[in-house]
KEKE-718287 format. One record per residue (C-alpha): y, z, x; residue in three letters. Coordinates in pm, whole numbers, padded with zeros to 5 digits, always signed. Example, Ala and Ser with C-alpha at 12.3 -4.5 7.8 and 13.67 -1.06 7.14 Angstrom:
# KEKE-718287
-00450+00780+01230Ala -00106+00714+01367Ser 
This chain:
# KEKE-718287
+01392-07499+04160Unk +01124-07724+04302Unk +01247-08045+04445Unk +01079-08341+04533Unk +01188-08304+04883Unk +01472-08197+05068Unk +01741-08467+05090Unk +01995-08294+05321Unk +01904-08257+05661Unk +01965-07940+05866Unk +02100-07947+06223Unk +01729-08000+06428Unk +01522-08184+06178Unk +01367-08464+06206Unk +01373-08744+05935Unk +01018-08853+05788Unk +01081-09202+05878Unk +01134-09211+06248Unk +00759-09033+06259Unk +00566-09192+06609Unk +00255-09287+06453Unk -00034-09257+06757Unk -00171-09640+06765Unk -00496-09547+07005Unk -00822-09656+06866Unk -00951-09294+06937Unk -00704-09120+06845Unk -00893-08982+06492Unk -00862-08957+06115Unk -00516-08777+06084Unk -00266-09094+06214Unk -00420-09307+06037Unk -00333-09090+05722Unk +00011-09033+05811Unk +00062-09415+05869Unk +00023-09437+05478Unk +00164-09155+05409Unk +00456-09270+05563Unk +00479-09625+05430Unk +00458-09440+05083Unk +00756-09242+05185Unk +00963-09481+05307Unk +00893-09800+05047Unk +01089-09644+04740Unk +00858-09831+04480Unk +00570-09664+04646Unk +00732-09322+04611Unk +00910-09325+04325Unk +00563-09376+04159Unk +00428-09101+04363Unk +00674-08838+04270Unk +00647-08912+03887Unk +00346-08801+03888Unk +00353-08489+04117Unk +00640-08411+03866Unk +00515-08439+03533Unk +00271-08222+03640Unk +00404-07951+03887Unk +00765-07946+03753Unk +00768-08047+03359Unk +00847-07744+03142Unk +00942-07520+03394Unk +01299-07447+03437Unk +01571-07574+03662Unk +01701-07277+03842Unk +01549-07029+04031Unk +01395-06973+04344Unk +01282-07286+04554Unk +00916-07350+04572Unk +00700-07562+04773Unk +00853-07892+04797Unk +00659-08189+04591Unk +00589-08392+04918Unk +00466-08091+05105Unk +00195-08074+04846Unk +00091-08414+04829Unk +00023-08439+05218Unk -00146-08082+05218Unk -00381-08143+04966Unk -00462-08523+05123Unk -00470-08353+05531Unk -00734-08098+05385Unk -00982-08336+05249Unk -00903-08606+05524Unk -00997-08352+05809Unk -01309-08186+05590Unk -01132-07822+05645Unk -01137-07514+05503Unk -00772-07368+05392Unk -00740-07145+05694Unk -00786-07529+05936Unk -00502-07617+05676Unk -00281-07323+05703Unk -00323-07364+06125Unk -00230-07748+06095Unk +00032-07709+05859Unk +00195-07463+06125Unk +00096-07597+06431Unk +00019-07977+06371Unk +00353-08176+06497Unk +00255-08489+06312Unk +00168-08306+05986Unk +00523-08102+06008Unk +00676-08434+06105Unk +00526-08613+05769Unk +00610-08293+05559Unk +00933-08314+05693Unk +00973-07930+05835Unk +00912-08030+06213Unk +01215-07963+06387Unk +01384-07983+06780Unk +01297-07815+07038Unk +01552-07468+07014Unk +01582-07452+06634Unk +01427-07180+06421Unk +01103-07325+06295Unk +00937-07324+05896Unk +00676-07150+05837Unk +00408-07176+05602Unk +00226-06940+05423Unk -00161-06908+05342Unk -00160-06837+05036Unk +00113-07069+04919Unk -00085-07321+05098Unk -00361-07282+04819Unk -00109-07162+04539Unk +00053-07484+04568Unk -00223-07726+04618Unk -00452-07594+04310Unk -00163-07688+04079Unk -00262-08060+04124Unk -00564-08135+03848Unk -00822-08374+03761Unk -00578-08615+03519Unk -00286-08600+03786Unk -00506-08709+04087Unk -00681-08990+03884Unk -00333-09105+03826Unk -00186-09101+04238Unk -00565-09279+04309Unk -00439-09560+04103Unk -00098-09607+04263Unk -00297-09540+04585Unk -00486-09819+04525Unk -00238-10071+04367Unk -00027-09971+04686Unk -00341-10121+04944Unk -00412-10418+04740Unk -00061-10468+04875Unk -00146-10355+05209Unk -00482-10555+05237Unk -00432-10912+05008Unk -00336-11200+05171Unk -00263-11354+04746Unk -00094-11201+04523Unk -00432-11286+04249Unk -00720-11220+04492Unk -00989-11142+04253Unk -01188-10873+04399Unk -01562-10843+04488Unk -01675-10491+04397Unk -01941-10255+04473Unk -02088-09956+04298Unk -02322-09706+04363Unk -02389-09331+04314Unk -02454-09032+04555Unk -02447-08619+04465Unk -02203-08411+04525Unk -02333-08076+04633Unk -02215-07769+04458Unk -02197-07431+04663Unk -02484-07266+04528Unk -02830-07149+04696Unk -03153-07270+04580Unk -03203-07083+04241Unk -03509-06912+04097Unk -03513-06699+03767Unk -03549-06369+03984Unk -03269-06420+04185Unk -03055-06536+03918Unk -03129-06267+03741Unk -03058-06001+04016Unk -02665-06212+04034Unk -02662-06150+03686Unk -02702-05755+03743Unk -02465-05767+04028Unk -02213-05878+03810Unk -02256-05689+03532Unk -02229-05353+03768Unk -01928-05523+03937Unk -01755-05501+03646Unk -01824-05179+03563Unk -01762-05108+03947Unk -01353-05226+03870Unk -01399-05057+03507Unk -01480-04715+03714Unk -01233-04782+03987Unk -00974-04788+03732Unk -01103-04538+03462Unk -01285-04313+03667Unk -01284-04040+03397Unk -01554-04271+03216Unk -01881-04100+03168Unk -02263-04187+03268Unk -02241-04406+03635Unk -02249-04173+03890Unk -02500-04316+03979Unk -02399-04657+04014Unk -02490-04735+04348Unk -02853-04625+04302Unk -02870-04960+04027Unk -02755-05192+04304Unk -03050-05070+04598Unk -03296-05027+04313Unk -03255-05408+04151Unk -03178-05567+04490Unk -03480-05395+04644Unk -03727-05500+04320Unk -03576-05825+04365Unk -03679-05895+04714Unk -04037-05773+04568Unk -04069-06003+04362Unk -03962-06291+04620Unk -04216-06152+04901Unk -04562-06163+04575Unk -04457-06484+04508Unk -04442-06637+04842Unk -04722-06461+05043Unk -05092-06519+04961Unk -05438-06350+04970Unk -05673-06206+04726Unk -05504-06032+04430Unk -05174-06257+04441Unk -05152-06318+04073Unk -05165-05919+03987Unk -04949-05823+04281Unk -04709-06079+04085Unk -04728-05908+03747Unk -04696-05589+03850Unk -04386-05659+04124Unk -04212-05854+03841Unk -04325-05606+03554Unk -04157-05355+03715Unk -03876-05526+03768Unk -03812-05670+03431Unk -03820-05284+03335Unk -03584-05149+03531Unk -03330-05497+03398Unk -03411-05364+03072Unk -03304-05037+03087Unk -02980-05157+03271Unk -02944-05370+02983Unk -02994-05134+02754Unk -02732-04873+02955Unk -02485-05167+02921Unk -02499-05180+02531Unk -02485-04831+02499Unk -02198-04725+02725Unk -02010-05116+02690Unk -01757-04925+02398Unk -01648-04625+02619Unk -01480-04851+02863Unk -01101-04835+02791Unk -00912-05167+02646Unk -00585-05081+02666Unk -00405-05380+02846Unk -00485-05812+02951Unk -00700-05697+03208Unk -00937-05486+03072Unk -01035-05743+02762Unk -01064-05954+03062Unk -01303-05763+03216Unk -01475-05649+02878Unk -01520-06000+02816Unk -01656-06111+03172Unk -01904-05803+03133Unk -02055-05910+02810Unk -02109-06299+02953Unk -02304-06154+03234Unk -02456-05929+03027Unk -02598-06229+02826Unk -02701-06404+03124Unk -02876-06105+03215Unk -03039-06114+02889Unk -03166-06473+02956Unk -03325-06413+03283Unk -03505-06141+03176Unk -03644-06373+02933Unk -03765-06694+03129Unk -03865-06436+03410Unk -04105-06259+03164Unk -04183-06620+03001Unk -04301-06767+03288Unk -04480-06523+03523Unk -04569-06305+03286Unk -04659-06535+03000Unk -04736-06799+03189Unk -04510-07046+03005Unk -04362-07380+03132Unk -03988-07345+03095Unk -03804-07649+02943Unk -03574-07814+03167Unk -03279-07773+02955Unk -03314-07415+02932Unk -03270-07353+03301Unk -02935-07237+03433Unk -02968-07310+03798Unk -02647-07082+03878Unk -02454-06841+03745Unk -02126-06934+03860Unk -02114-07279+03920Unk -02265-07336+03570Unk -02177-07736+03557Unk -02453-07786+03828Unk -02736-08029+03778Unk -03127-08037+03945Unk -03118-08398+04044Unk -03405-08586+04208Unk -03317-08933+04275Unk -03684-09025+04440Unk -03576-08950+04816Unk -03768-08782+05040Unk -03549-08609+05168Unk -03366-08410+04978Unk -03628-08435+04717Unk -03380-08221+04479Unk -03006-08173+04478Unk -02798-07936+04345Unk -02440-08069+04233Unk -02319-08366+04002Unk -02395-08744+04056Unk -02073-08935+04099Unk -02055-09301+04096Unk -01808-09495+04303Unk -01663-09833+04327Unk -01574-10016+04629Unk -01377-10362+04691Unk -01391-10607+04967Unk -01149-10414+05175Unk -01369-10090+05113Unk -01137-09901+04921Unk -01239-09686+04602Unk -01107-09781+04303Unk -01271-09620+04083Unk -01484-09296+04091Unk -01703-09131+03808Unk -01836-08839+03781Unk -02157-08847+03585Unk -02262-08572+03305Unk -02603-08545+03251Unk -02650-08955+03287Unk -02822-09201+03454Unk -02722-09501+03628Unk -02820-09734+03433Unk -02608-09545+03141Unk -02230-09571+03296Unk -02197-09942+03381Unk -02067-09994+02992Unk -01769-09672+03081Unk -01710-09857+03416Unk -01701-10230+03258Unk -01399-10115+03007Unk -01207-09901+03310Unk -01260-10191+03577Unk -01236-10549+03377Unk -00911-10416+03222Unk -00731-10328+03549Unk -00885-10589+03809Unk -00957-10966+03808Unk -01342-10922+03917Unk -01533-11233+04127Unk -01823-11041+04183Unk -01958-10723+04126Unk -02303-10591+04266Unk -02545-10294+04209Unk -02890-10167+04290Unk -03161-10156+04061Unk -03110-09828+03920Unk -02817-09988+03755Unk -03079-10202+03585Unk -03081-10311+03236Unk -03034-10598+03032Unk -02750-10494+02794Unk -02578-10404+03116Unk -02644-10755+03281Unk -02532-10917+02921Unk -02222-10705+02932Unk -02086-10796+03269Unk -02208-11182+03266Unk -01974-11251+02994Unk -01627-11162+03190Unk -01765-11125+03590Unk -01904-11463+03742Unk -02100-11313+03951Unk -02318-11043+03892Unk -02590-10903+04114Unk -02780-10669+03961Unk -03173-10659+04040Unk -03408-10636+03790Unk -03639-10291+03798Unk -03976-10413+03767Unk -04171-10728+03758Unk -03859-11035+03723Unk -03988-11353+03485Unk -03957-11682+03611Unk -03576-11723+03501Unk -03464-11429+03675Unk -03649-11461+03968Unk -03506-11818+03979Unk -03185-11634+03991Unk -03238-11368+04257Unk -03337-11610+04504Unk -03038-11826+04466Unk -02846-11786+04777Unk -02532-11684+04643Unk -02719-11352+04485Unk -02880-11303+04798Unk -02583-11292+05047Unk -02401-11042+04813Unk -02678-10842+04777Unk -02681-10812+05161Unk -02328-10737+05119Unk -02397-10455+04865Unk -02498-10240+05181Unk -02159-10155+05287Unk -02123-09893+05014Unk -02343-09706+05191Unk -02148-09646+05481Unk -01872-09551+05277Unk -02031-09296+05090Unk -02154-09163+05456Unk -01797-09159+05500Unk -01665-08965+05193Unk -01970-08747+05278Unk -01807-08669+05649Unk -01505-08581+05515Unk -01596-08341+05294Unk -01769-08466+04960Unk -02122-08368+05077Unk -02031-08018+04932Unk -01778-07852+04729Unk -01623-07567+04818Unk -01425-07481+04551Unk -01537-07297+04280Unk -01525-07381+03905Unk -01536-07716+03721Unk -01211-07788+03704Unk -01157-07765+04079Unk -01439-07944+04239Unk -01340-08274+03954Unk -01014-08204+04176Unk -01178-08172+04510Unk -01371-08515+04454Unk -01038-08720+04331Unk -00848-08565+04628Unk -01122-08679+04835Unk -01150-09011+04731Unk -00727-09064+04733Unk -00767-08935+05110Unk -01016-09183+05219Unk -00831-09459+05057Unk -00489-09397+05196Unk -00682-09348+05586Unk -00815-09687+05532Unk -00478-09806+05449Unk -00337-09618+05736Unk -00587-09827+05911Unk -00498-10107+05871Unk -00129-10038+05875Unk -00158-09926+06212Unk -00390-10220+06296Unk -00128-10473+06176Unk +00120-10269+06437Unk -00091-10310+06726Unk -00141-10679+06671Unk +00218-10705+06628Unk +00282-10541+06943Unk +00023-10712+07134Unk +00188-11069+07016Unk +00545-10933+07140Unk +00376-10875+07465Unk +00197-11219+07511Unk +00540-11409+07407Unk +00713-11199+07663Unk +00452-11280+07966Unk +00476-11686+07801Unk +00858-11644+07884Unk +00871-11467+08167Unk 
């Protein structure tokens, strides 16, 4: 049975409230965590909310006996320590083990002669990927309720927000139709690989191995025509790729033939049969836009393009930069107050800027009592400015393009112009989220990097808290000190 934590003490432990938080202004990212951390443990309005939510998602439906997992708490400060510190699970697993504050905040650390806990790699990532998209959405909102707290000197500050949007990198390379389609041959042979490992008695790939060295070397043809130069390039093209789309033909070809003599006789092999015949089709559709553009000589519409294989959600953006001129990843659009927390994060589908200020007008003016909210101009447009004018009083939101005389009236009033200033400050904290890990996604599938960006975003916010928690200490200490030397 998974609890939320562990209530009784054993003999050595040490409670999660008497944690010594470092107060050092160099002391780093991770105390400044486990100061929120903390206060969330220890305030039970803060955790109460907190554990709800961890448990009607880990816990609801399963049953109430059984072995004990991974406590509820554990989880929550793993999966915040991993995308505070930017580290890979294998940092995490070495922490979690090794870290004293980290044990003392999950509440395993114990004295010095008692038998310590241990904690496992894999149940380090087990645990963590049960969080999803829907349940960290949720603890970012009692995150944030719980620094407006923290931060607001009135209990109705409206808030001045900020929004912008940056990319989130996927883990991919830099695709071209060749190399996709040599993935898409990889994969289709790995599966047959685990069909054969399994089966072996299946006829017709002995010579498996030959398939991989063949396409891989054809592959690497077709790269080197393409990117060198001289006289001939154009035919040296043709014939590298020619040959190359006929040797993916006859693979493909093998495939559709032999697919029905591999066995189906349990989960695992429809699994596989089924993984085979999407790669197969992939394989399929490279050979195409290969053979449609350098051998046809077509221009390939954009939304045709698959620009990988496995992280199929990824997007070719160009935002106008120099550099990068192109990204590869999804465009997520974040909202800051005037304490620099996030709260509220999009992740954007295929849309522009200008398209998700009406989705972030009904999520925002609902929650929040707005004073002013600011944007750049790619924001732009003037069902957008209508919108927000209505319920925000002030909204800064430059015009793309040539302004009329009303609007550039507006813009140079001075209000508009000190907020616009003040827009700025985004930026450093999306060079923040980008230093602690949302420049690229590890993770693979959808699913997990929506995860890895909400985790992301719920660890910077509860650092700033920790912050300023931790702040508030020092000043208090500091003023103990100066009354002492007044009396003394």
């Amino acid at each position: 049975m998974r609890k939320r934590f562990e209530q009784q003490l054993t003999l050595g432990s040490i409670p999660i409230g008497e944690t010594r938080i470092p107060l050092g202004r160099r002391a780093g990212a991770l105390p400044g965590l486990c100061a929120a951390l903390k206060e969330i443990f220890i305030s039970s309005e803060w955790n109460e909310k907190v554990f709800e939510i961890l448990e009607s998602k880990i816990t609801t439906g399963k049953k109430r006996t059984g072995r004990p997992g991974m406590d509820l708490w554990q989880i929550f400060v793993l999966s915040q320590v991993r995308l505070c510190q930017n580290t890979s699970y294998e940092e995490l697993h070495h922490i979690a083990n090794y870290d004293h504050l980290i044990r003392q905040i999950m509440g395993i650390e114990k004295g010095f002669g008692h038998e310590r806990q241990e904690v496992r790699y894999q149940n380090i990532i087990d645990n963590v990927s049960l969080l999803d998209d829907q349940a960290v959405r949720e603890l970012n909102q009692v995150i944030v309720e719980f620094g407006h707290e923290v931060f607001k000197k009135k209990e109705v500050a409206a808030l001045c927000l900020k929004t912008d949007s940056f990319v989130v990198k996927s883990n991919v390379h830099f695709p071209t139709d060749y190399n996709l389609l040599w993935e898409s041959t990889r994969k289709c042979l790995d599966m047959v690989g685990k069909f054969l490992e399994k089966y072996p008695e299946v006829p017709g790939w002995r010579k498996i191995r030959n398939w991989y060295s063949e396409m891989k070397s054809m592959m690497r043809a077709v790269g080197k025509a393409t990117s060198s130069g001289g006289k001939g390039k154009e035919q040296r093209i043709k014939d590298s790729v020619n040959r190359y789309l006929l040797k993916a033909n006859t693979l493909l070809n093998k495939l559709s033939e032999s697919k029905h003599l591999f066995p189906q006789r349990e989960i695992t092999d429809l699994l596989l049969f089924m993984e085979l015949e999407r790669f197969m089709g992939l394989l399929d559709k490279h050979i195409d836009l290969l053979e449609r553009r350098l051998i046809k000589g077509e221009q390939i519409p954009h939304e045709e393009k698959l620009f990988s294989i496995f992280e199929e959600y990824t997007e070719w953006i160009t935002k106008g930069k120099l550099y990068p001129n192109v990204e590869l990843g999804k465009k997520v659009a974040i909202t800051t107050d005037q304490y620099h927390l996030i709260v509220d994060y999009q992740i954007m589908e295929y849309q522009s800027d200008s398209e998700i200020v009406e989705l972030l007008a009904e999520s925002l003016l609902s929650q929040f009592l707005i004073k002013s909210w600011s944007f750049d101009k790619g924001f732009w447009h003037r069902k957008n400015k209508q919108l927000l004018e209505e319920k925000v009083e002030k909204v800064i939101m430059p015009k793309k393009g040539k302004c009329n005389k009303l609007e550039q009236e507006q813009e140079e009033q001075r209000y508009f112009k000190r907020l616009k200033n003040k827009h700025s400050a985004i930026e450093s904290n999306i060079n923040e989220l980008e230093c602690r890990g949302l420049d690229r996604c590890p993770d693979r599938g959808y699913p997990n990097f929506k995860r890895y960006i909400g985790l992301a975003v719920a660890a910077y916010n509860l650092r700033r808290i920790g912050k300023e928690l931790i702040e508030a200490r020092r000043r208090s200490r500091q003023l103990t000190v100066n009354e002492a030397r007044i009396a003394a």
